[in-house]
matplotlib code that plots the C-alpha trace (Angstrom):
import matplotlib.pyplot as plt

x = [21.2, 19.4, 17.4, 16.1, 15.4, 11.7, 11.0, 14.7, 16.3, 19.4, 19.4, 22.0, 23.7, 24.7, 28.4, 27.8, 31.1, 32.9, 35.2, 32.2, 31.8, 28.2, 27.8, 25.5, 27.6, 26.1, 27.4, 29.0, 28.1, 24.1, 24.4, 25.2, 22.5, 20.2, 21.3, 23.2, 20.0, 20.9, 17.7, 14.3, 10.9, 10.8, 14.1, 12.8, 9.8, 12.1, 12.6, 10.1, 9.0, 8.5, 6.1, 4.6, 3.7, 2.8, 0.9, -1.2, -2.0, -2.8, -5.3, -7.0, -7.8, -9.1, -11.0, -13.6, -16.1, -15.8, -19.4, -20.6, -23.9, -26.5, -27.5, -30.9, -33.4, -33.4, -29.5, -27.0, -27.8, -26.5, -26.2, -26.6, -28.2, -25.5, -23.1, -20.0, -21.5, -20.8, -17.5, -16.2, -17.7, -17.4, -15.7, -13.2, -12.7, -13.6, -10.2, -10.4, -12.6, -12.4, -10.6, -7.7, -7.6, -7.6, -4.8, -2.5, -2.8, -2.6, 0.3, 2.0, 1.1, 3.5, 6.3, 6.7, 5.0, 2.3, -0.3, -2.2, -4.7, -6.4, -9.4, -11.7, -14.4, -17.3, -18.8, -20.4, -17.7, -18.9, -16.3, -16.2, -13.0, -10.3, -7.0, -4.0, -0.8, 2.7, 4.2, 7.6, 6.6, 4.5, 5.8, 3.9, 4.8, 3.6, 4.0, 6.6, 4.2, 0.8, 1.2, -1.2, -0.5, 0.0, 1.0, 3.5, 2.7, 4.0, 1.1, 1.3, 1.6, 4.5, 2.5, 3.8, 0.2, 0.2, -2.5, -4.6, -5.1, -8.8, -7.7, -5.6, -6.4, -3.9, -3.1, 0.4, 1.9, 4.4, 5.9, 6.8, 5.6, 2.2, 2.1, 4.2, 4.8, 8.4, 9.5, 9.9, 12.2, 14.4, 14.3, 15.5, 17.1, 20.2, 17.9, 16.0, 20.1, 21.2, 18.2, 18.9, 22.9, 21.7, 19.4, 22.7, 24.4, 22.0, 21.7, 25.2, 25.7, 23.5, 24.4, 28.1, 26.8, 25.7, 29.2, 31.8, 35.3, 37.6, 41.5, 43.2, 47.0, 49.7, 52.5, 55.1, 54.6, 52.2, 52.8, 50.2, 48.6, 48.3, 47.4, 44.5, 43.3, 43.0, 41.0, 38.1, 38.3, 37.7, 34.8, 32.9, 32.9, 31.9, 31.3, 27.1, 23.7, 23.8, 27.2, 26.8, 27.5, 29.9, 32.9, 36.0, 38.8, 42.7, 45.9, 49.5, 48.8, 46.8, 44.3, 41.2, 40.5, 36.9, 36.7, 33.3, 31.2, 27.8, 25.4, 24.5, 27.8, 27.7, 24.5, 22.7, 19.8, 19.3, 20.1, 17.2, 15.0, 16.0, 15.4, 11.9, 11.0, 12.4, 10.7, 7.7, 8.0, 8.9, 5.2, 3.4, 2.7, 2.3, 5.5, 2.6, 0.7, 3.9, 4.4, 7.3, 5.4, 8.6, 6.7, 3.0, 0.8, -2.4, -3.2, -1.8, -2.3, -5.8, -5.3, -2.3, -4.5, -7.0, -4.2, -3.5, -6.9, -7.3, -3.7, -2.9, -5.7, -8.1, -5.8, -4.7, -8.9, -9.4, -6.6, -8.4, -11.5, -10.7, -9.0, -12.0, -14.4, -12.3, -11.8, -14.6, -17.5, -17.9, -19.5, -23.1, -22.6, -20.2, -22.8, -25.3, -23.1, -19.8, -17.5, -16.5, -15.4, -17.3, -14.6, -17.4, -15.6, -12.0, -13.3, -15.7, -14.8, -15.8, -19.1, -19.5, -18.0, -20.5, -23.8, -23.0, -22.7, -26.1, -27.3, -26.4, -27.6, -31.0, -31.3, -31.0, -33.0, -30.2, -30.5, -33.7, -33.3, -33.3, -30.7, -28.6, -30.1, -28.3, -25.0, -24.8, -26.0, -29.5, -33.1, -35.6, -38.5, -41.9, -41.6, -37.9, -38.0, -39.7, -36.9, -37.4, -36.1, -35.9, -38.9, -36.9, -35.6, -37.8, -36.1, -35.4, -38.5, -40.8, -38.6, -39.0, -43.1, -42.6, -40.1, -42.5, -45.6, -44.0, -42.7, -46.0, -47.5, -44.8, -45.3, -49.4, -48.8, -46.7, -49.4, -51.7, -50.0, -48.9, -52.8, -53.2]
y = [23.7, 22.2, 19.3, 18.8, 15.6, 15.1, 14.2, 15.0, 17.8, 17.3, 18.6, 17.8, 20.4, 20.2, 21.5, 23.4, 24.4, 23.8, 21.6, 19.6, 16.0, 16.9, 14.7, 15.6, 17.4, 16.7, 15.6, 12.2, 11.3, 12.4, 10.9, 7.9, 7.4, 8.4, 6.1, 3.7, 1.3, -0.8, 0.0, 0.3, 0.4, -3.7, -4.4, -3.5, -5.5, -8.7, -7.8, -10.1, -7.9, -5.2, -7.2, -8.3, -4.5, -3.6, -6.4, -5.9, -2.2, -3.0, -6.0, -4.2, -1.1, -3.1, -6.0, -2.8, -1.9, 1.8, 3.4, 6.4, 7.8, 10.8, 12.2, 12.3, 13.9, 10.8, 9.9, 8.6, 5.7, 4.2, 6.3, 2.7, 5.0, 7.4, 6.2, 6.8, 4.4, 1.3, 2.9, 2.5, -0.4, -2.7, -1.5, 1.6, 0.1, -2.3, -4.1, -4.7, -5.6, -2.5, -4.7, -4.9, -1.1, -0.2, -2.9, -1.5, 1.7, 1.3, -1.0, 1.8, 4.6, 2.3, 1.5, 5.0, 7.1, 8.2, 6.8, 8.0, 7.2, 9.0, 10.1, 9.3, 11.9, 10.8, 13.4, 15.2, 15.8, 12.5, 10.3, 7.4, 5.1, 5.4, 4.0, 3.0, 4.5, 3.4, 5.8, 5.7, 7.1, 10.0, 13.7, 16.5, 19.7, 23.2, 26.2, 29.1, 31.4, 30.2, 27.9, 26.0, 22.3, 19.1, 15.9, 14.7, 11.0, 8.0, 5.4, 2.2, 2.1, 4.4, 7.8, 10.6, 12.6, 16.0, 15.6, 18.4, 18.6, 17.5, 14.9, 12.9, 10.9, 11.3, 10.1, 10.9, 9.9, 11.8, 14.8, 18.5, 20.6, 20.2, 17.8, 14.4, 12.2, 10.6, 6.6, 5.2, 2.7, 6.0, 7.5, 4.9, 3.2, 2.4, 0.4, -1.4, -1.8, -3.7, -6.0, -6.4, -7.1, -9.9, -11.3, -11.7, -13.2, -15.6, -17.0, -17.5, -18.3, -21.6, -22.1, -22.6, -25.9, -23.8, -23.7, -21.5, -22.3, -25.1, -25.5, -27.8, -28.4, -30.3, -31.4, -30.4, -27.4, -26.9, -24.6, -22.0, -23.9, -27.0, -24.8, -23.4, -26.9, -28.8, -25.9, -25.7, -29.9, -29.5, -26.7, -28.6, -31.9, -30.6, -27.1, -26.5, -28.2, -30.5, -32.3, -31.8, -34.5, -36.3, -38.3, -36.1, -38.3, -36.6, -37.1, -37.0, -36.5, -33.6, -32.9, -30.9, -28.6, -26.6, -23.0, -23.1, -20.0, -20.9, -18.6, -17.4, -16.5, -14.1, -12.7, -13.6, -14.9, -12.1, -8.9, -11.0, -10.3, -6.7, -6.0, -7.3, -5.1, -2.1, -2.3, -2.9, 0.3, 2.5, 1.4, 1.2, -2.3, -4.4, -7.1, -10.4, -9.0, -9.7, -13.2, -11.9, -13.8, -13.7, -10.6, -11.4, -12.9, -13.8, -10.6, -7.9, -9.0, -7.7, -4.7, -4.5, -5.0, -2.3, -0.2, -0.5, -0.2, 3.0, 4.5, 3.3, 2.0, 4.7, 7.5, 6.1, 5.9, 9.7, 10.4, 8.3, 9.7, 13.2, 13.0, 10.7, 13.8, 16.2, 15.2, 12.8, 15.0, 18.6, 21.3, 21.0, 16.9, 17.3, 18.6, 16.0, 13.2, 11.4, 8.9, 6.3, 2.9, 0.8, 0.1, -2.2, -5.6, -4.2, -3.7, -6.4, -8.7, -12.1, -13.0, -13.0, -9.9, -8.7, -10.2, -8.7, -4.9, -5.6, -6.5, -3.6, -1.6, -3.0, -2.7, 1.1, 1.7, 3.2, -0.4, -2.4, -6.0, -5.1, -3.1, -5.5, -8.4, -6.5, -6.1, -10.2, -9.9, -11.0, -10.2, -8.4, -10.2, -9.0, -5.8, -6.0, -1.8, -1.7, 0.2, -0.5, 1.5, 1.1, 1.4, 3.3, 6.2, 9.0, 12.0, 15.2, 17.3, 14.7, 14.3, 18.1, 18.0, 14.8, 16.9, 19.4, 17.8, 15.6, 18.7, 20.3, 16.9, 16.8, 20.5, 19.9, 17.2, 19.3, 22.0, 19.4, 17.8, 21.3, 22.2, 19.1]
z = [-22.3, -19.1, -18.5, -15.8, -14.0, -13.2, -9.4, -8.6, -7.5, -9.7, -13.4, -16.5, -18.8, -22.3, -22.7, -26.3, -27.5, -30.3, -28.4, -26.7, -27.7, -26.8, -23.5, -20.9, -17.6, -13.9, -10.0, -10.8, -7.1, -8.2, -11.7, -9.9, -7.2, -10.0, -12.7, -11.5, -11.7, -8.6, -6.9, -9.0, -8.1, -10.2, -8.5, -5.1, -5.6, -5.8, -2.1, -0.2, 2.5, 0.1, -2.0, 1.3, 2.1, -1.1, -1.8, 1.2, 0.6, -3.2, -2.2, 0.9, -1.3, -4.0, -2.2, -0.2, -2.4, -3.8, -4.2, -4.9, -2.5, -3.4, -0.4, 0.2, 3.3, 4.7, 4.6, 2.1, -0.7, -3.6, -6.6, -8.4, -11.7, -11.8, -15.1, -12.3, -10.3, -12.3, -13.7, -10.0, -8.4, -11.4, -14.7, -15.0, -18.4, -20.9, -19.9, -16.0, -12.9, -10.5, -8.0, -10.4, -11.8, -7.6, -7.4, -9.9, -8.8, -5.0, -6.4, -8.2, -5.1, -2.9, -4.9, -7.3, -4.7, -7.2, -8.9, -12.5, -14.3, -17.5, -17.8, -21.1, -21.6, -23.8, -26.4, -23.6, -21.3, -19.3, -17.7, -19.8, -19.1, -16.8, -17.7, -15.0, -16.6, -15.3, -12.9, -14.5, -18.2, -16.1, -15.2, -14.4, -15.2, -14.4, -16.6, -15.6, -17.9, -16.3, -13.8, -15.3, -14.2, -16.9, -17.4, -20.0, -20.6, -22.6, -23.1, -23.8, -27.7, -27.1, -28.0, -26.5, -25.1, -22.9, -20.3, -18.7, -15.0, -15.2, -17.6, -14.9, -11.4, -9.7, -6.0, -4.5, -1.6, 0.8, -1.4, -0.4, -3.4, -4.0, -7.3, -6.5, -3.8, -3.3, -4.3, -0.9, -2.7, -4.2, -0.5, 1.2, -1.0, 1.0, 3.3, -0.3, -1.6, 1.8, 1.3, -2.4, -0.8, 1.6, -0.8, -3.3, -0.4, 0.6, -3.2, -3.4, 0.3, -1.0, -4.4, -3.2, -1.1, 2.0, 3.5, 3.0, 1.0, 1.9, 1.6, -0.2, 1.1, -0.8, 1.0, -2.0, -4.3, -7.2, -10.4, -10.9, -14.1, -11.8, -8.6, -11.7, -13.3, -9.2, -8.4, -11.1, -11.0, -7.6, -7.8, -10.8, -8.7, -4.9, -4.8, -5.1, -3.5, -6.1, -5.1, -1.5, 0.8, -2.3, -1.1, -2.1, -3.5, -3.1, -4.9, -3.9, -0.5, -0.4, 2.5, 2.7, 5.8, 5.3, 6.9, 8.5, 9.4, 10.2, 9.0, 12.4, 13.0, 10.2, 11.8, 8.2, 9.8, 11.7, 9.1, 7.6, 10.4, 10.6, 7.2, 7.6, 10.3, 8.8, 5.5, 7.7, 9.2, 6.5, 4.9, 8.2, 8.2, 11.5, 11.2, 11.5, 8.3, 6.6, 8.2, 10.9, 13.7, 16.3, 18.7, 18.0, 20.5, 20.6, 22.8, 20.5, 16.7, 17.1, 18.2, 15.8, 12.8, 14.4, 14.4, 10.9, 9.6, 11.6, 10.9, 7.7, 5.4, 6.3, 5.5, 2.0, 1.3, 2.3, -0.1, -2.9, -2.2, -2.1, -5.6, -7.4, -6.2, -7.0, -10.7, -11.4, -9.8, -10.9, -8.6, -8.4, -8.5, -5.1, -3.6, -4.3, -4.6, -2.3, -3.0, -0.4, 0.6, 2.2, 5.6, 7.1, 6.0, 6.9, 10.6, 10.8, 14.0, 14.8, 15.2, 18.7, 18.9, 16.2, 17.8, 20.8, 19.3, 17.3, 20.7, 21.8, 18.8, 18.5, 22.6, 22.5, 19.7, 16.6, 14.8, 13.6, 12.8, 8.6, 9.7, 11.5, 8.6, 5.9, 7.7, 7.7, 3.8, 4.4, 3.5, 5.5, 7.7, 8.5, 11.1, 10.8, 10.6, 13.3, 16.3, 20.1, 23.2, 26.5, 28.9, 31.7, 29.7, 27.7, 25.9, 26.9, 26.0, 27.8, 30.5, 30.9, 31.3, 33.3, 36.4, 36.2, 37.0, 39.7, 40.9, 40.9, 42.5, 45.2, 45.9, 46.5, 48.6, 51.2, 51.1, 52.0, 55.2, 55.9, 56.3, 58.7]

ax = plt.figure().add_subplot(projection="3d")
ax.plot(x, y, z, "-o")
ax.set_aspect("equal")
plt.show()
């Protein structure tokens, strides 16, 4: 018998004869890195720069607002009568704000490498609710027979529920077979395990006073029970933050020499550093967003955080969209209807920076002053749809009638000092 290991490429085996004590038979090394628990998506999220980085994607995603357009003759608008409309801009379900259902699951996308949600259908095959389920209690599955895809689920109330395809939102990240992304905490979980490591060190680096151990010499010699009982006297009255900077009394002329290795010399300060950057790298993250100010200046933070809008946050919102149309829209409703975020806040500047592209805007003639109004979340004015362009320039068709009369003009004047 063979189970195999969902999102893994390892599987166990059931040893089934009559000597077997009925254990299950895999790679010990495998077993190991599987189950070994050390690193976890929750244990990695103790990590601070991973909290940072997922953190930032989950509150980005979830703080631009996620509407859903009908296109029309004259452009896109809101779809604000369509039921989906509310069910993603507001409400997914009767038990969060949209910010927070977007938060969970970009939360989830970043740390398991997939996020899922069901979908509730109402009596007429309308979506009705969508409910974030945890990554971990989630596998899909495809049929050897059909190749039909599913999802094998545990919800909350610890029901055990096969999901079909079109019953299921679900956004993966990096992944190789078509149906899952990979944990970036199980890929590189050597990196998340020496940050979990230095983490351990530095809590016990502290709770033992900040220094490192002392020794205690006697000038004669001491049995190994007394050698037992001076030490643990001498670690419950110094040893710790609490009983630092204490007077140490000695006995029987015994002196104390302390070993000292300041933390710098043990490079802890700056495996610290290192981890930050690297975890800030595997999620695309620009080091300052995380609060790793040592290489940012004044000059390249902006264009740092352009770079992550462009590179990283507008790629994770193609992959949401794609998958809400896909499963939340059918057929004839794609055609009508798009989802989107609304990326405007994420790359909005300063204001002088913005004034001067709605000068520019409203100087060429592509922006009216209702236009530029609602940008800055205000009302319209009296003639504010009213566009202006420049006097010097004329479009092409009139420009054409315009070069051909001059022409003609130019070419009767010539006749005419010709003839004198």
């Amino acid at each position: 018998m063979e189970l195999r290991i969902p999102f893994t490429n390892l599987s166990l085996r059931m040893n089934l004869s009559a000597k077997s004590d009925g254990r299950w038979l895999g790679s010990a090394d495998d077993l190991g890195t599987v189950f070994n628990g050390r690193v976890t998506e929750e244990k990695a999220l103790g990590i601070d720069a991973v909290f940072a980085c997922v953190n930032l994607y989950a509150r980005t995603l979830a703080s631009m607002p996620l509407l859903l357009y009908e296109k029309t003759p004259d452009g896109k608008r809101r779809a604000v009568n369509h039921p989906l409309y509310r069910l993603l801009h507001n409400e997914p379900n009767p038990n969060m704000t949209s910010h927070n259902f977007r938060k969970i699951m970009e939360a989830s996308l970043k740390l398991w490498g997939n996020a899922y949600a069901w979908i509730e259908f109402d009596n007429s095959w309308r979506v009705k609710y969508l409910w974030p389920l945890l990554p971990g209690n989630v596998f899909p599955q495809r049929s050897l027979q059909t190749g039909e895809l599913f999802y094998d689920a545990v919800l909350y109330n610890g029901e055990n529920r096969r999901f079909r395809a079109y019953e299921m939102v679900h956004i993966p990240g990096l992944g190789f077979d078509g149906i899952s992304g990979r944990s970036p905490v199980r890929q590189f979980a050597e990196t998340m395990g020496f940050n979990l490591d230095i983490k351990s060190y530095g809590r016990k680096f502290f709770k033992n006073g900040a220094r490192p151990s002392g020794v205690l010499q006697h000038p004669g010699s001491l049995s190994e029970e007394a050698q037992k009982r001076l030490e643990n006297k001498f670690d419950k009255r110094y040893s710790g933050i609490e009983n630092t900077g204490k007077t140490i009394l000695l006995e029987e002329g015994m002196t104390y020499h302390q070993i000292g290795v300041p933390p710098e010399e043990a490079q802890f300060i700056e495996s610290r550093k290192y981890s930050v950057e690297e975890i800030a790298r595997i999620y695309g993250v620009p080091p300052h967003m995380i609060g790793d100010l040592e290489h940012a200046t004044f000059s390249n933070i902006e264009s740092q955080d352009i770079n992550f809008a462009k590179h990283s946050i507008v790629p994770e919102c193609v992959n949401w969209e794609q998958e809400l149309m896909r499963k939340l829209l059918n057929d004839d409703e794609q055609a009508r209807y798009e989802i989107e975020f609304n990326m405007e806040g994420l790359v909005r500047g300063d204001m002088e920076s913005r004034y001067r592209a709605y000068a520019i805007g409203r100087q060429w003639g592509f922006l009216t002053a209702d236009d530029i109004r609602a940008k800055e979340n205000m009302s319209n004015v009296d003639g504010g749809g009213i566009t202006y362009v420049p006097l010097n320039m004329i479009s092409s068709e009139l420009a054409d009638s315009y070069w051909k009369a001059r022409i003609t003009e130019m070419t009767a004047k010539a006749k005419g000092v010709k003839k004198e």
